[in-house]
C-alpha positions as CSV (number, residue, x, y, z in Angstrom):
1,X,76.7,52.4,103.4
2,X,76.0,56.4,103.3
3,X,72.5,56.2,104.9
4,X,73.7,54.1,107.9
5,X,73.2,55.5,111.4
6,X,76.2,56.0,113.4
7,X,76.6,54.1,116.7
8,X,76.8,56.3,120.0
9,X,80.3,55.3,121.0
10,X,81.6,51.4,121.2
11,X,79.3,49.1,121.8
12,X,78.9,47.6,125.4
13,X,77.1,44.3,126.4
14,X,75.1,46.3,128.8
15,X,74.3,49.5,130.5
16,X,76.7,50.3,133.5
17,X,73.2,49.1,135.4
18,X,69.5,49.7,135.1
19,X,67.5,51.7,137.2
20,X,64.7,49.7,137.8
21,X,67.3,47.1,139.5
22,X,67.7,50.1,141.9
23,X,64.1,50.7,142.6
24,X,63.2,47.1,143.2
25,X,66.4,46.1,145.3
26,X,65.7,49.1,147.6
27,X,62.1,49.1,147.6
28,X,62.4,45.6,148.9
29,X,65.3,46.2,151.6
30,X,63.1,49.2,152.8
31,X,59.7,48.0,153.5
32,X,61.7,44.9,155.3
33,X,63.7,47.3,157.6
34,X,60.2,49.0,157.9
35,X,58.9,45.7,159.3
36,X,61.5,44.9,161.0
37,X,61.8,48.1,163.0
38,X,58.5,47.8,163.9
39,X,58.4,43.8,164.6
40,X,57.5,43.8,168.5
41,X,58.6,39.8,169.4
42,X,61.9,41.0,169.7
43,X,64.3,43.7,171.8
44,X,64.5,47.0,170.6
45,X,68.4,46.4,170.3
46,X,67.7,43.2,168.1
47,X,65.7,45.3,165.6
48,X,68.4,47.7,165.6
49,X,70.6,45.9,164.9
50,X,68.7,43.7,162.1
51,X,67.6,47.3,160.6
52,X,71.5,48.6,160.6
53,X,72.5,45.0,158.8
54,X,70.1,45.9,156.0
55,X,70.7,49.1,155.4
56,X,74.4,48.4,154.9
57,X,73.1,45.7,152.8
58,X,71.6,48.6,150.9
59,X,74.8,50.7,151.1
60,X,76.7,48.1,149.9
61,X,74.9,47.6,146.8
62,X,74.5,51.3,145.9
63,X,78.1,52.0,146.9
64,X,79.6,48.8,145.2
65,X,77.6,46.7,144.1
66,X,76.1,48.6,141.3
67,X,79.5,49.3,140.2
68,X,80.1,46.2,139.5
69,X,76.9,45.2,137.9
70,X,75.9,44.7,135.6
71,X,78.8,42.5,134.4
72,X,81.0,43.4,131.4
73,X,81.4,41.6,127.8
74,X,83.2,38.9,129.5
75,X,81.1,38.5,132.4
76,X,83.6,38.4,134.8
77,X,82.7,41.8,137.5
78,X,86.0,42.5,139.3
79,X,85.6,42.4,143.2
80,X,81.8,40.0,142.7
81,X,83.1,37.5,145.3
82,X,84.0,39.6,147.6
83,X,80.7,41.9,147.3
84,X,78.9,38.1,147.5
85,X,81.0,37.3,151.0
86,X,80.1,40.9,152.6
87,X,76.1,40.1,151.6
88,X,76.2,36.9,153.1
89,X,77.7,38.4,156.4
90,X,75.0,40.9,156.4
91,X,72.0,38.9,156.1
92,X,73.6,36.4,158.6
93,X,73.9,39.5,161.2
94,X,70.4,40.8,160.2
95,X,68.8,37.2,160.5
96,X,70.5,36.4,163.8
97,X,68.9,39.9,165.5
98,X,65.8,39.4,164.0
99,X,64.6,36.5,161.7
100,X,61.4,38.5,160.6
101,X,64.1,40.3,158.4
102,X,64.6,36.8,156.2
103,X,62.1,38.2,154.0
104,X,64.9,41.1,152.4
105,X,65.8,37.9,150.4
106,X,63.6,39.3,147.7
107,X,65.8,42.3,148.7
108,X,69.4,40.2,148.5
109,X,69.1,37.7,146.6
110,X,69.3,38.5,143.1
111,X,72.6,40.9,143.8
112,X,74.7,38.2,143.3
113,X,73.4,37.2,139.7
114,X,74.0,41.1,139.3
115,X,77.7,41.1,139.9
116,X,79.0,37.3,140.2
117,X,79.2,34.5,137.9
118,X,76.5,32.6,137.3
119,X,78.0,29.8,139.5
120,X,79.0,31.8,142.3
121,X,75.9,33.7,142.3
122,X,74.1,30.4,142.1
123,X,76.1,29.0,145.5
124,X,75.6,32.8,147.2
125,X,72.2,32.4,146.6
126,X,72.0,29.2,147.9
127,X,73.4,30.3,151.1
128,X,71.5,33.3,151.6
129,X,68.2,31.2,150.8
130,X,69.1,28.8,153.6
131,X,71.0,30.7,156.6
132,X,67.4,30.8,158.3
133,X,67.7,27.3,158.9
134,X,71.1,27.1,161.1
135,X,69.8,30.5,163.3
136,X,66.4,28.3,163.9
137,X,68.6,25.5,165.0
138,X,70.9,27.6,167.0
139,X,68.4,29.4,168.6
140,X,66.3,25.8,169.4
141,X,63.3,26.7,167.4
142,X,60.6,24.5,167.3
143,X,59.0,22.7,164.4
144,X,56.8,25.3,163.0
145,X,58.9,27.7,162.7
146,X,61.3,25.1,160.7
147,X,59.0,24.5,158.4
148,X,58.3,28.2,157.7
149,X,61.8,29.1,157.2
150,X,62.1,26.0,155.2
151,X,59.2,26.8,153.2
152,X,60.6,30.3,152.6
153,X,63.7,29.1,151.6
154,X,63.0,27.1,148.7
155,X,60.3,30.2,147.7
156,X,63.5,32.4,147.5
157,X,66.1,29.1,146.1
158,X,62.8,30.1,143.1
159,X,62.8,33.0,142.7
160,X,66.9,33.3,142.7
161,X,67.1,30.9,140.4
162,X,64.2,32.5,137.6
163,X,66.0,36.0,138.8
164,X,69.2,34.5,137.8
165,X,68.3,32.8,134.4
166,X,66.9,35.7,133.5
167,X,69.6,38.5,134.2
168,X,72.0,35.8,132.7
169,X,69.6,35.5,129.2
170,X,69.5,39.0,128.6
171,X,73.4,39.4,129.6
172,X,73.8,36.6,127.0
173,X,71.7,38.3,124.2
174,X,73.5,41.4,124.8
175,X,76.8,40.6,124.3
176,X,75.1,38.7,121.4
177,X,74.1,42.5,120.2
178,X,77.3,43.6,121.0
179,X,79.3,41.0,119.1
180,X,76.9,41.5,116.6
181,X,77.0,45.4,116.4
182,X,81.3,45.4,116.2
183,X,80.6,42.9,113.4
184,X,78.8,45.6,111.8
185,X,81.0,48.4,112.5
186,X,83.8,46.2,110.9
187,X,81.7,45.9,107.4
188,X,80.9,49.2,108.0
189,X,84.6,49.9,107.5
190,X,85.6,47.3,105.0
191,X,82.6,49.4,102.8
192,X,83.5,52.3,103.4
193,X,87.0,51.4,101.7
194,X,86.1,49.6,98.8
195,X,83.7,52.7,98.1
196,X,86.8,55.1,99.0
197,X,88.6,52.9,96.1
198,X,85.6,52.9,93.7
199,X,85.3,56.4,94.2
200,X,89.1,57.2,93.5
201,X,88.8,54.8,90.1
202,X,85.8,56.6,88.9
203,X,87.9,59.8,89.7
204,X,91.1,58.7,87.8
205,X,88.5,57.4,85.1
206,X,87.0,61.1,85.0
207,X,90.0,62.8,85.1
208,X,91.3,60.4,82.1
209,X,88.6,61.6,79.9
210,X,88.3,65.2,80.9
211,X,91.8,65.2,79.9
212,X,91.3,63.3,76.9
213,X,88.4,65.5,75.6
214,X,90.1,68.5,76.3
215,X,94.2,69.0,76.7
216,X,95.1,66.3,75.1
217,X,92.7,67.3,71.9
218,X,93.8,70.6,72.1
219,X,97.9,69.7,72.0
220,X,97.2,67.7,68.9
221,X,95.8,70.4,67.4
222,X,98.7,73.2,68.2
223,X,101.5,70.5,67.0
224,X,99.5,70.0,63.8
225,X,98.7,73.6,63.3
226,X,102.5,73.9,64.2
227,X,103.4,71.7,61.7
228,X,101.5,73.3,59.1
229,X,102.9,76.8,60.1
230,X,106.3,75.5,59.6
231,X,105.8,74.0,55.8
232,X,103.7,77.3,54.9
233,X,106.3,80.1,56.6
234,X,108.0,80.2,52.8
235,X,105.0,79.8,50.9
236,X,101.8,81.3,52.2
237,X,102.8,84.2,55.1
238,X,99.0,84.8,55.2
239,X,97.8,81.3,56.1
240,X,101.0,80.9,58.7
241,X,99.4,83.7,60.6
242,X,95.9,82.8,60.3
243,X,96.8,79.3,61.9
244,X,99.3,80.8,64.0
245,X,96.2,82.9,65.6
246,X,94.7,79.5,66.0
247,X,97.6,78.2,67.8
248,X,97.3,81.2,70.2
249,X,93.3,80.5,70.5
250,X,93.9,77.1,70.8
251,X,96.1,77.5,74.1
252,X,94.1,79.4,75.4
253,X,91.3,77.5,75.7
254,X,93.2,74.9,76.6
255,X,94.1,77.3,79.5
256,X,90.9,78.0,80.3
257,X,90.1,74.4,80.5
258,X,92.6,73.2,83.0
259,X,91.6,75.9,85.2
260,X,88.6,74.6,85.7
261,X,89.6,71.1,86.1
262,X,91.5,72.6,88.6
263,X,88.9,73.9,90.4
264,X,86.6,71.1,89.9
265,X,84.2,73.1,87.6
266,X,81.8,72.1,84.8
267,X,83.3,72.4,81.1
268,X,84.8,76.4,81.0
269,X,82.7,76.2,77.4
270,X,79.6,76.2,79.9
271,X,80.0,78.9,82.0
272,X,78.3,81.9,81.1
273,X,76.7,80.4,78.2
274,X,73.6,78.4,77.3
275,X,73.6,74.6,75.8
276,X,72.7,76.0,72.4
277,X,75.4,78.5,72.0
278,X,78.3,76.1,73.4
279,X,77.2,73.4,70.8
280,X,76.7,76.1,67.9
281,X,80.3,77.6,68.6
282,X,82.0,73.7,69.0
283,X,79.6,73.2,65.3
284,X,81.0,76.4,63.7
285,X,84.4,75.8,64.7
286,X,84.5,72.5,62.6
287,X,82.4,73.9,59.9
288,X,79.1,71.5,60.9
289,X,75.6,72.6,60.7
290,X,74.0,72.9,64.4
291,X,70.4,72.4,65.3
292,X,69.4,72.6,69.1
293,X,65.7,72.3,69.7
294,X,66.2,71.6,73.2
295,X,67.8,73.2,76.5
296,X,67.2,73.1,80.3
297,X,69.1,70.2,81.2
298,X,70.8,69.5,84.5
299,X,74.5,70.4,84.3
300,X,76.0,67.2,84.7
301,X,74.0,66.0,81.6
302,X,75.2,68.9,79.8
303,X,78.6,68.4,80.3
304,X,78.2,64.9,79.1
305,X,76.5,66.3,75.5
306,X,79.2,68.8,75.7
307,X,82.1,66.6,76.0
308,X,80.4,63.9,73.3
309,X,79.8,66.7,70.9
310,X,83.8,67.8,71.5
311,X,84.3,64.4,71.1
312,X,83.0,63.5,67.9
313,X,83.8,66.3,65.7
314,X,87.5,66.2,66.8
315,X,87.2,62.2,65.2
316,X,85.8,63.6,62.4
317,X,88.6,66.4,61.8
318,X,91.1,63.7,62.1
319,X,89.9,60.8,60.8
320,X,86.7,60.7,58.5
321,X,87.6,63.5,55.8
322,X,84.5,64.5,55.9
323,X,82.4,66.8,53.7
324,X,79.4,67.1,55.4
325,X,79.0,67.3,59.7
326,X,75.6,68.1,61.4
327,X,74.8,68.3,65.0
328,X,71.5,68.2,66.3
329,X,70.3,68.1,69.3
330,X,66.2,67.5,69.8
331,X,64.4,66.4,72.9
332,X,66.5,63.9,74.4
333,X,68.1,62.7,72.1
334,X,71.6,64.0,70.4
335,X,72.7,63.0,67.1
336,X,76.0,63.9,64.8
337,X,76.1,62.4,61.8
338,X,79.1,62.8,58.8
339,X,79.5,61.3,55.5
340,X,83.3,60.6,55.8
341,X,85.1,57.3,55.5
342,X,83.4,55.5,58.4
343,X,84.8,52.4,60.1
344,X,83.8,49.3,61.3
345,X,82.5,49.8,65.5
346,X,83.0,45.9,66.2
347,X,87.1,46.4,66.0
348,X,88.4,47.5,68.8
349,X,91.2,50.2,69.3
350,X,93.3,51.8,71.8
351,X,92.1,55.4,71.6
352,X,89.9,56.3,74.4
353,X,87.3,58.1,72.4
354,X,84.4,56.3,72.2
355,X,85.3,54.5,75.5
356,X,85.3,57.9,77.1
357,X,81.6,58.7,75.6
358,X,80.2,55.4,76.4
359,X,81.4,56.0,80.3
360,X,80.4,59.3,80.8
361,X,76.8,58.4,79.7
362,X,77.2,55.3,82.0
363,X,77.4,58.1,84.6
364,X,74.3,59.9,83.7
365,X,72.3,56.9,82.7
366,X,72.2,57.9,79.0
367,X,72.9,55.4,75.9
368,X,75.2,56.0,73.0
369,X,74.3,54.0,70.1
370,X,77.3,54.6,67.1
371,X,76.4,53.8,63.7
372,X,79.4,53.6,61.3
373,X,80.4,51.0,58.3
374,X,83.6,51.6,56.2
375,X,83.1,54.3,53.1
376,X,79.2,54.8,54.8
377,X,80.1,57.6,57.4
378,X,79.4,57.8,61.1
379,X,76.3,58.1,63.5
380,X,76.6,59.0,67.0
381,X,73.3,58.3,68.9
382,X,73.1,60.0,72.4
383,X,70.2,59.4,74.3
384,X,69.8,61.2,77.5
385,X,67.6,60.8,80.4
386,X,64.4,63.2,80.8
């Protein structure tokens, strides 16, 4: 998957916590201390005291609390109870001075879901919500103010509870995503090696018929120009030294050619030199007429044309005994034709010639269409992309 976009580091369930938490958490403790402090039913050393309770409350989450929250992949914070007990104390200290400061449980309440488990923060939440209730009866309060408290407390049991579902559904969804997103990264990997091995089997494929089309073709030819130099050495000098010049030509192109497979270049034939003149050269070589009515291509398809044209009039030199060899190339379309013996194309053999033509215009998207029948000469159709 080459176009995929990279993840920014491992995946996590959540951020380490969301600013708006902060805002809202603090916004709420701060206009309660605010009312608090100026709440006049009760001593001055009462509101302090209430005030101080809530602003540690507010220390405590910034300091620790947000730490902790919110909670990892497994959803188990480290140190949650214990940052649930020290709320609980808290309120209970700021309620007791002053009850006017039972309103920070908008404030307090939905900390725990932050950094407990859902049960835990469930039961904290259930205590904060009703600790109003044992100060009014410790403190002999009357009816009303019962009622009020009570009514406030199942207000915040409410809103704890839809606070809680909530942080706990989008917890859930995103270690979801994050489940999800290592899921990815593994098939990520498992494609990226299968396309590591399908690249290094199309490489060994390549190299296999850039070898083929080139060293190997041009050994055969030195050991049978060798061969014929050794049976004419005692009966035609001249013709032993026209194919031993041959022999030296013939290494070094072959030279030239494994230099640049070495350096990952196109066909040596190609550099330098236009389409027209490699094919004409390759057709004069084998004493075939060339016609090239075409040129411009990219290099990739010229190679292929190059190698096919290599290709098929080393076949013809050692197989078809041809008389007559033409190469043409027009448009799109590349054509060598001979008169030789011909064979039949539906049996199989275990050269790699015509293999290696018909995958390197796989690669290219071309077609190769061979015409042949026994004593009727070969046709070899290459049609190349425009």
């Amino acid at each position: 998957m080459s176009g995929d976009v990279p993840l920014d580091g491992p995946p996590h369930a959540m951020k380490r916590w969301v600013w708006p938490w902060d805002v809202f958490l603090l916004t709420a403790l701060g206009v309660v201390m605010v009312v608090t402090a100026r709440h006049q039913e009760v001593s001055p050393a009462a509101r302090a005291v209430s005030v101080t309770a809530l602003a540690l409350a507010a220390a405590v989450w910034v300091c620790w609390g947000r730490r902790i929250a919110p909670r990892d992949d497994e959803g188990v914070p480290e140190g949650g109870v214990w940052f649930g007990v020290v709320l609980v104390v808290l309120f209970v200290v700021a309620v007791s001075a002053a009850e006017i400061s039972t309103f920070a449980l908008f404030g307090i309440a939905p900390m725990p879901f932050l950094c407990m488990r859902v049960r835990p923060a469930v039961l904290t939440a259930a205590v904060l919500n009703l600790t109003p209730l044992p100060v009014d009866l410790a403190k002999q309060s009357g009816w009303e103010e019962l009622l009020i408290d009570a009514g406030v407390a199942v207000l915040g049991l409410t809103f704890s509870a839809l606070i809680g579902t909530t942080i706990e559904r989008i917890s859930a969804e995103s270690r979801e995503r994050a489940r999800l997103i290592e899921e990815l990264e593994a098939s990520r990997a498992r494609v990226a090696a299968l396309s590591h091995d399908a690249g290094v089997a199309a490489e060994r494929a390549r190299l296999a018929a850039e070898i083929h089309d080139t060293l190997a073709q041009g050994f055969t030819s030195i050991v049978t120009l060798a061969q014929a130099i050794e049976s004419e050495l005692d009966t035609d000098r001249a013709a032993a030294d026209r194919h031993l010049a041959l022999v030296l030509h013939t290494a070094r192109e072959n030279l030239a050619e494994a230099r640049a497979m070495v350096t990952v270049l196109a066909p040596a034939d190609l550099q330098g030199r236009s389409l027209a003149d490699v094919l004409s050269r390759l057709a004069a070589a084998h004493h075939a007429t060339c016609s090239v009515e075409s040129d411009g291509f990219p290099t990739a398809v010229e190679v292929v044309i190059v190698r096919t044209v290599q290709e098929a009039l080393t076949n013809v030199r050692r197989h078809a005994r041809a008389a007559t060899v033409t190469v043409d190339l027009v448009r799109n379309r590349l054509t060598i034709s001979d008169d030789g013996d011909g064979f039949d194309p539906g049996v199989r053999t275990g050269g790699y010639g015509l293999r290696g033509m018909r995958a390197r215009a796989e690669q290219i998207g071309a077609r190769l269409t061979v015409t042949s029948a026994p004593g009727a000469g070969t046709t070899i159709t290459l049609d190349v992309p425009s």
